[in-house]
Structures are given as C-alpha cells and as structure tokens.
C-alpha positions as CSV (number, residue, x, y, z in Angstrom):
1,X,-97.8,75.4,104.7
2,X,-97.3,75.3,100.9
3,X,-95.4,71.6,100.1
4,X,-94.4,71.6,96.2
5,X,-93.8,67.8,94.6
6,X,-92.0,67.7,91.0
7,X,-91.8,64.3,89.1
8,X,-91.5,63.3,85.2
9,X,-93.9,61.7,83.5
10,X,-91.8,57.7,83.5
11,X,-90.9,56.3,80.0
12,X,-93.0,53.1,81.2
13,X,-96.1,55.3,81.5
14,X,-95.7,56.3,77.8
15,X,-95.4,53.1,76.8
16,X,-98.9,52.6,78.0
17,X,-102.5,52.6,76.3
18,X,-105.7,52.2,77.8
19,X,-109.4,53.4,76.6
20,X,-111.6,55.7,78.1
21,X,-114.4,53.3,78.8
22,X,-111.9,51.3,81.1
23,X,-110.9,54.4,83.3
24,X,-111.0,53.3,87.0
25,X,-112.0,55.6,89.5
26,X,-109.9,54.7,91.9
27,X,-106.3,53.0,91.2
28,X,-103.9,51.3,93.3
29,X,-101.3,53.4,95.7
30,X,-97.8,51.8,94.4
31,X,-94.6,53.0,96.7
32,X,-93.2,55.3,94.1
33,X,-97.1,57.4,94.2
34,X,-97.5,60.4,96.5
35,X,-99.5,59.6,99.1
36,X,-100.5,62.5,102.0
37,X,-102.7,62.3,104.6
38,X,-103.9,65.1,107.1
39,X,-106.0,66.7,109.0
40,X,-107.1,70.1,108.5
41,X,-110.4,72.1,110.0
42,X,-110.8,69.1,112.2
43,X,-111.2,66.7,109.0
44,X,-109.0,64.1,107.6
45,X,-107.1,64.9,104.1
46,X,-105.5,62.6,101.6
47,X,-103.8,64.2,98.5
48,X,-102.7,61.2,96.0
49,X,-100.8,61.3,92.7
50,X,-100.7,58.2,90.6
51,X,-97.0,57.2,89.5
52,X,-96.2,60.8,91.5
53,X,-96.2,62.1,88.2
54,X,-96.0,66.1,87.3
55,X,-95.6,68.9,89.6
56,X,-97.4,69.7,92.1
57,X,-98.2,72.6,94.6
58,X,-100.5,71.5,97.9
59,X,-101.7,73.6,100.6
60,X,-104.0,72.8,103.4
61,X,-105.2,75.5,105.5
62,X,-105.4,75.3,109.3
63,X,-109.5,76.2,108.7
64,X,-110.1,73.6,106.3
65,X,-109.4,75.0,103.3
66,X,-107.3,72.8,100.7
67,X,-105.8,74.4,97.4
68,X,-104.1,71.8,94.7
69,X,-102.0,73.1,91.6
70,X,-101.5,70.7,89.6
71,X,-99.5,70.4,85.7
72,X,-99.4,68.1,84.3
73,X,-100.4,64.8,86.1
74,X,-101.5,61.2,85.0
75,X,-103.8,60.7,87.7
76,X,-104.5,62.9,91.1
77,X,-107.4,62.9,94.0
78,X,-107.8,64.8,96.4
79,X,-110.3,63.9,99.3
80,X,-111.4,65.7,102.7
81,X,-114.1,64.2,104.9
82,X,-114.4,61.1,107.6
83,X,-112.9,58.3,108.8
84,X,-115.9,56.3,110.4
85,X,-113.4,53.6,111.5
86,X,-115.9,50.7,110.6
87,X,-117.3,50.6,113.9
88,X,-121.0,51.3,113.1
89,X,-123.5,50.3,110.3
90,X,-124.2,53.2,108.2
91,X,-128.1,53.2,108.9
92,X,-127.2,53.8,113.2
93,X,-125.9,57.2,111.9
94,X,-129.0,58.7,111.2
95,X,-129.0,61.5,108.2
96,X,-125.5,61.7,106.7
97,X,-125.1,64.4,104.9
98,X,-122.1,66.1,102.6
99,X,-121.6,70.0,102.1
100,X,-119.1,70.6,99.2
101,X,-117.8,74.0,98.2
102,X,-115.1,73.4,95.1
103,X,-113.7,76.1,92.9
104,X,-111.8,74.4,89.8
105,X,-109.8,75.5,86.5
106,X,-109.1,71.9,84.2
107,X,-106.9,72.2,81.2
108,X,-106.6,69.0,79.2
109,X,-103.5,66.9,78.2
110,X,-102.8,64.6,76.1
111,X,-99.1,63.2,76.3
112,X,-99.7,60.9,73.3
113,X,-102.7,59.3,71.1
114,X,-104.0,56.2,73.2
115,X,-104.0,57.3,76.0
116,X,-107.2,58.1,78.5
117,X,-109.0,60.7,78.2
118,X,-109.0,63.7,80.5
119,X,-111.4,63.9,83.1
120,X,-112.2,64.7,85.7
121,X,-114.8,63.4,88.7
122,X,-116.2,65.8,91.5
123,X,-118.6,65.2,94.1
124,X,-118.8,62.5,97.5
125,X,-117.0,59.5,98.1
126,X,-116.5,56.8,100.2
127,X,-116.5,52.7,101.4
128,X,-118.4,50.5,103.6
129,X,-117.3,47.3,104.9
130,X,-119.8,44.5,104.8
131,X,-119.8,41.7,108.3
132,X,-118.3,38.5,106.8
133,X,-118.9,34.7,108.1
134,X,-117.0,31.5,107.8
135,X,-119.1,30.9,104.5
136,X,-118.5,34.6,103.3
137,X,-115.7,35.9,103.6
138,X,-114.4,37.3,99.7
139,X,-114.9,41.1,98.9
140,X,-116.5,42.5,101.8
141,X,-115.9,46.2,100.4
142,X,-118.2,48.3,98.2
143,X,-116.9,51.7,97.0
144,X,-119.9,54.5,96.4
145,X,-120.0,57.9,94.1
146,X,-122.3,60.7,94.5
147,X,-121.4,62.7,91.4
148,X,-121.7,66.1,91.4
149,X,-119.8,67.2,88.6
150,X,-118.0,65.4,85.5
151,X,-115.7,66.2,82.9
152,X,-115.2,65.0,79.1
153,X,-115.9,61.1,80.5
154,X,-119.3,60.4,82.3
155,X,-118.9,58.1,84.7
156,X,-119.7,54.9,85.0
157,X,-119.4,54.5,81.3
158,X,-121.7,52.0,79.7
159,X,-123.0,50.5,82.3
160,X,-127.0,49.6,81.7
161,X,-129.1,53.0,83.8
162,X,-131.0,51.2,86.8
163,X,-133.2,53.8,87.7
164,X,-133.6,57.7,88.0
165,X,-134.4,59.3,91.4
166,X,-135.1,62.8,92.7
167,X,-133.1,63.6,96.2
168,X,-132.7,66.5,97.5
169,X,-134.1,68.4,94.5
170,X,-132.0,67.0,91.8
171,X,-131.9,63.7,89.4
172,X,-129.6,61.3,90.2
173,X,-129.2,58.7,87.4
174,X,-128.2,55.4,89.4
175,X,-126.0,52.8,88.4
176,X,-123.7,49.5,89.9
177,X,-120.7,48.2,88.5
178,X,-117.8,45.6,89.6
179,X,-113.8,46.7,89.8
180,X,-111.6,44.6,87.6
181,X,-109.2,42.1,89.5
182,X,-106.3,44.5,91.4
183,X,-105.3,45.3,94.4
184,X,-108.1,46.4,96.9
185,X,-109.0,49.0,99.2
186,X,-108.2,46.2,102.3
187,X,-105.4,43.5,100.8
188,X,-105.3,41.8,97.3
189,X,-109.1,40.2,96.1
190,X,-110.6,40.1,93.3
191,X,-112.8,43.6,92.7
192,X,-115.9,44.5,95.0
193,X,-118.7,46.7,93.7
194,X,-119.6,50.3,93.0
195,X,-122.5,52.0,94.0
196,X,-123.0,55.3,91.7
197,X,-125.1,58.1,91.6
198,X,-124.8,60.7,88.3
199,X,-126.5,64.2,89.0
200,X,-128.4,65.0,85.6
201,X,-127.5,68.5,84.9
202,X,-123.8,67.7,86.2
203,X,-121.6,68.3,83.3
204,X,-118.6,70.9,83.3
205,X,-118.7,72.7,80.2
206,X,-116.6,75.7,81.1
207,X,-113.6,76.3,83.4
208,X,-112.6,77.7,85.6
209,X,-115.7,77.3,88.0
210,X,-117.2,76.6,90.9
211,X,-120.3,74.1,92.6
212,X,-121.8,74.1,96.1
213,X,-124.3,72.1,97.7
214,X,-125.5,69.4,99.8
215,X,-126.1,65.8,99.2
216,X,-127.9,63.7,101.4
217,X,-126.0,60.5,101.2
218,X,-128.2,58.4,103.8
219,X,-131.0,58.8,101.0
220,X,-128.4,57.5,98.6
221,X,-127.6,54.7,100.3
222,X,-131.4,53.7,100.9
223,X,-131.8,53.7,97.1
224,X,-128.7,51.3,96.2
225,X,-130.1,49.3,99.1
226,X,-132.6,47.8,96.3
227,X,-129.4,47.2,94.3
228,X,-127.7,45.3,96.9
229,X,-126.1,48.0,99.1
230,X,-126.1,45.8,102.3
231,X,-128.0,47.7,104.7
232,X,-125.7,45.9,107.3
233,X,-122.5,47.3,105.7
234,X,-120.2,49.2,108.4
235,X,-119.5,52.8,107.3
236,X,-115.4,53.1,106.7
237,X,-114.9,56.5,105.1
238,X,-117.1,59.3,103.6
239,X,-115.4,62.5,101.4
240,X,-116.0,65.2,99.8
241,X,-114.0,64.3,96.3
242,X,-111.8,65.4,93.5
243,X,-110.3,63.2,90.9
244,X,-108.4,64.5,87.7
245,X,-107.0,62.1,85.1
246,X,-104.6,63.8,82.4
247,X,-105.5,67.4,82.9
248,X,-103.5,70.4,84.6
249,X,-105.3,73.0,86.7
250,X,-106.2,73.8,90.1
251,X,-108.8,72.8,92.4
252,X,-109.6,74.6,95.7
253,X,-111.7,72.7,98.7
254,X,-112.7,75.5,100.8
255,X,-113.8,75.2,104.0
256,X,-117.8,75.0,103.8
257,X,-116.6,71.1,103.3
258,X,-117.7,68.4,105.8
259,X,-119.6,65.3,106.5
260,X,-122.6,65.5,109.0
261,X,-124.4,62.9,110.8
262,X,-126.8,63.1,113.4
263,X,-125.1,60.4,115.4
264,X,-121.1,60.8,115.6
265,X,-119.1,57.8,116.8
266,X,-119.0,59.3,120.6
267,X,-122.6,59.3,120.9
268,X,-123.2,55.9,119.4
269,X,-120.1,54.2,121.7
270,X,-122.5,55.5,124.7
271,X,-125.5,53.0,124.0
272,X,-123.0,49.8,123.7
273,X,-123.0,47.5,126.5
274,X,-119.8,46.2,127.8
275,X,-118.2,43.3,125.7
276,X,-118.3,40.9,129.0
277,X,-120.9,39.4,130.4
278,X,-122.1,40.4,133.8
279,X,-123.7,37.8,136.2
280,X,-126.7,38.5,137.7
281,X,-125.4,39.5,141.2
282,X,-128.3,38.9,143.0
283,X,-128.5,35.7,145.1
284,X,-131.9,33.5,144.5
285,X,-133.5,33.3,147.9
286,X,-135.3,29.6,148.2
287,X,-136.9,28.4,151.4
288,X,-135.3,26.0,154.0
289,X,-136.8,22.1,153.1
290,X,-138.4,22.0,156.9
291,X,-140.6,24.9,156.4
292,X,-141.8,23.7,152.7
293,X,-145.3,22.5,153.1
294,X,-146.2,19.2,150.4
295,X,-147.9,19.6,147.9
296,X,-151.6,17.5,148.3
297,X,-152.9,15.7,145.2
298,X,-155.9,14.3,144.2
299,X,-154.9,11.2,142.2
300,X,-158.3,10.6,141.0
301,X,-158.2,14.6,139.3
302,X,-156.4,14.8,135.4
303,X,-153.0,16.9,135.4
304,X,-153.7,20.6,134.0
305,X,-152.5,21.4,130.6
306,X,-148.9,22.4,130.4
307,X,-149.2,26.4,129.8
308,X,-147.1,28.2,127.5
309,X,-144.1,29.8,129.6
310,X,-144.6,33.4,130.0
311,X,-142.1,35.9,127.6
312,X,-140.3,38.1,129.3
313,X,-140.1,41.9,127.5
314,X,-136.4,42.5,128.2
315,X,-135.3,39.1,128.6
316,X,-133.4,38.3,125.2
317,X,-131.6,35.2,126.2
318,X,-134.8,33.8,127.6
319,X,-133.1,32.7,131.1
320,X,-136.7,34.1,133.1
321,X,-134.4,37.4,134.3
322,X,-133.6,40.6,132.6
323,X,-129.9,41.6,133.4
324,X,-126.8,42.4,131.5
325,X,-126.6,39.1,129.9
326,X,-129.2,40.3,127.8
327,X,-127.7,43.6,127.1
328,X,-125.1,41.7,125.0
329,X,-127.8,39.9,123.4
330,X,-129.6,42.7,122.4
331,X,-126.6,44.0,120.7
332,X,-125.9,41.0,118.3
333,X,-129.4,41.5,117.4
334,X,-128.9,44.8,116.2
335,X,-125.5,44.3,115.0
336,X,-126.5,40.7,112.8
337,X,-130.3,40.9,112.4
338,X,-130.1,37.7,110.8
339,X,-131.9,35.2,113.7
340,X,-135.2,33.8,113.2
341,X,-136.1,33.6,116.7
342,X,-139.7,35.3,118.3
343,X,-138.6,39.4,118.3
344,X,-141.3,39.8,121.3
345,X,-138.3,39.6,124.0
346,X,-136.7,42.1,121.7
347,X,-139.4,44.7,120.9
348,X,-139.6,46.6,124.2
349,X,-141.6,49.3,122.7
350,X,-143.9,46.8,121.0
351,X,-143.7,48.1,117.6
352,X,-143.0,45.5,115.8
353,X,-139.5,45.9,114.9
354,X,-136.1,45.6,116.9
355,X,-134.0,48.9,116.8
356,X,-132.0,51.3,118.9
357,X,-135.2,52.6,121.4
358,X,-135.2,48.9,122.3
359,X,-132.0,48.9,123.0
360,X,-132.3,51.8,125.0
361,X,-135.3,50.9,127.2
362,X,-133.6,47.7,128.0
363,X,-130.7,49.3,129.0
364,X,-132.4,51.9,131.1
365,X,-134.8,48.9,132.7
366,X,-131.3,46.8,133.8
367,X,-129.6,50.0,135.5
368,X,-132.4,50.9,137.5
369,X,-132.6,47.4,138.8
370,X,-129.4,47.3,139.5
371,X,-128.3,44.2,137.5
C-alpha cells in the first residue's frame, strides 16, 4: 500500500524567512497541506506535510510498521499512537507508557539563506484538554514533548532549564513554554502551553540510525504537574513522533511502537455510573396515626442537647440513604475535585483521600442493596 505525493516548493514559501529560535513544533494544517490519517497494527496514523511540499513516498504496513521517504520537504510529521478521545483524566489511566522503535537517515537542505534550520524532533507526543468553567474558558489545551532524539536545533530553544530529573534511567532536562497566537489544536485562540522533556545524551550526530526504548510518560506528567500540568487535564492524544523541518531522508516506525496503559477506555467506561439519576425505588414504610403511641414529657426536665446527625459512609448527597443518587455524586467528585465539603461520606475506605476504590466500594454497596 505504497501512496507517492509530488509537490513544488511555492514561490510564496521562498519568499519567506524565519530564525531557528522561532521554529514551532507543531504548525497549522492549511487546505493545500497533506494531511493522512490511518490506522495500522490496530493504532491510529497521521502523516502531515506542511504546504504539501516535496515528494513523498508513504507506506503503512498492515502490522504496524510505517516507512516515510521524504526529498525535499519544508516541514513533515509523522505520528502513530492513541486517540484517548478526552473522556478520562490522564492520572485514571494508571502507568502510561510509550515503546518507540525508529530507524532514520536525515540529509539537510537548505533552499536559500534565511531560512530555518534543518531539524529534526523524535520521540512522544501528545495533548490534554483541561475542564473549563464559565469563568475559564480560554486555552484549555496543553501540548507535551518527550524528546528522545534531536537534530541540528535543540528543542525548546532558550527557554530558562526548570529542573533535571532521572526517569526511567535517563536525564530528562524539563522545560515549559507558550505557542505564539495561531490557529490551535481545537479552533482559533490565542497559544496554550508546552510541557517538554529533553533526554540528555539525545543528540543525533550521525545518520542514518536507529533509537529504541521506553518512556514512562505518566512519570512525566507527574513532574510538569509542579509546573502547572493540570493534574485534572483530560488525555486527548498520545504518539510516538517524528518531525523533520528542511531535511530529506527517510524515517521508518516499525512495529515495536505503541502506547500502554494499565487502564484502556473500555475498562474505565465500566466503573461510570449512569448519567441519570435513579430514585430510590423503595417505598418508606411509616406507621398508621392510630397505632402511634404519644410521646410523654416531663415539662419540668431541660430538652437534651441537639446531637450532631450521624454521616453516612456512602451517602455523598447527604439525603440519610445510599442509592444511585450518590453514585452520580461520587463521580463529580472524582471528575472536579474542587468542593470543599467533609470527604468522610466520600472516603469509603477511610484513607483519607477520595479516589477510584471509593468509587468502587460505593458502587458495589448500592448493587447489592438493590438501589
């Protein structure tokens, strides 16, 4: 399934100039760029050219494996992972991690003096979408980068080095920036933030050649959390990642590329309640007014002090019963996090915090009573 693309470099582009510290690494898709998506080895694809530019030669491979020719090209990226669809926050996943397995050969070109620098950007990619209010509602995206291996431009540029960090045996350098005003990922805004992480030793100083390995990008995303990665962010997308600016060459994906997570999408749509809420079903049983027997005071004898009502484990919307209604409580709990309220109703397992095992319990507790 070999699909060849062929398009001159556009006098406009020529005209052109831009520095190497401003390289984006990601651009806008226009209607005249090639744009491809797929899926292949039971993971999604996207082949993009910027301006369709060049020729080039793509062929994905029933078992995953994605081969790119490329000569010569302003701007191409080719991606294989995920699509989380923006149902779940990225910590209800569990461990994420990405296996990569890339051979490449990078030639540089340089069409004329001014222009950016060829380069090229290797490793795992992806978005989140952060939950927006009424008050909140501007640039809900953030874009991250686990870089695995760079050429001629080291990304982020000069941004200022937060901090160094040792994951999965290597040193990640970690840095955030902010997108200049363009057109987003979702609609027109202005910019959202970048979450970056540079592998030390990741430098290509020889082609053609080849990198494997494993990042674990849930430990990642802990890290930027003390940046501002919001820890309530929905996961979008995740991909293993190629981008080449002004180069020729070829880059292979083989097949020992995927995204893992201990929880899929599947799995965690098994724990949601339903969206409606249920009534509790059972009737309250009260007895007849002839058979109720008054109550005899003494008026002489001081009232007792009012006592504290009695909380429920289970019962969220504090209504004295545990039933469904507090199923969908529980789950804008876990979903916001942002009341102020007494967790005890919440914290089944009495541990102090309110998570999924809560969530669980409480389910279990209102199915086997039958509300």
């Amino acid at each position: 399934m070999n699909r060849k693309y062929t398009t001159q470099i556009s006098a406009l582009l020529m005209s052109a100039a831009v520095t190497a510290a401003s390289c984006p690494p990601a651009a806008l898709v226009r209607a005249a760029d090639l744009n491809e998506t797929g899926t292949a080895g039971g993971y999604t694809y996207n082949l993009w050219n910027q301006n369709g530019t060049g020729d080039v030669e793509f062929t994905p491979e029933a078992d995953g494996k994605l081969d790119l020719k490329f000569s010569p090209v302003e701007s191409v990226v080719l991606a294989k992972g995920t699509k989380f669809e923006s149902q779940y926050k990225w910590s209800r996943y569990g461990k994420i991690a990405a296996n990569y397995d890339i051979d490449y050969s990078i030639i540089d070109f340089r069409p004329e003096e001014g222009f950016v620098n060829p380069s090229a950007l290797l490793g795992i990619y992806g978005w989140t979408l952060r939950p927006t209010t009424e008050y909140d509602t501007e640039n809900p995206k953030t874009e991250y980068y686990v870089v695995e291996g760079w050429y001629k431009w080291r990304p982020p540029g000069s941004d200022t080095l937060l901090e160094t960090v040792e994951i999965d045996g290597k040193l990640y350098d970690i840095y955030v920036t902010h997108t200049i005003t363009m057109g987003g990922i979702i609609g027109t805004d202005n910019g959202w933030q970048q979450f970056w992480s540079i592998r030390r030793d990741s430098e290509i100083d020889e082609s053609p050649g080849s990198m494997s390995g494993t990042v674990t990008l849930s430990e990642h995303f802990k890290v930027w959390e003390k940046y501002g990665f919001d820890p309530d962010a929905k996961l979008c997308d995740t991909s293993v990642n190629a981008e080449v600016y002004r180069c020729s060459g070829q880059i292979t994906m083989n097949k020992g590329c995927e995204i893992l997570t201990e929880y899929t999408n599947e799995q965690l749509a098994k724990t949601e309640p339903a969206e409606t809420v249920v009534t509790d079903p059972k009737p309250e049983i009260t007895e007849p007014e002839d058979t109720i027997t008054p109550e005899i005071t003494d008026p002489d004898k001081p009232d007792p002090p009012s006592a504290e009502p009695a909380i429920i484990p289970g019962d969220t919307d504090g209504n004295g019963t545990v039933n469904c209604a507090d199923l969908i409580a529980m789950k804008k709990e876990l979903l916001y996090s942002d009341s102020k309220h007494d967790i005890t109703p919440f914290d089944l397992n009495k541990d102090r915090k309110i998570n999924i095992v809560d969530f669980i319990l409480l389910k279990n507790a209102v199915m086997s009573d039958g509300r």
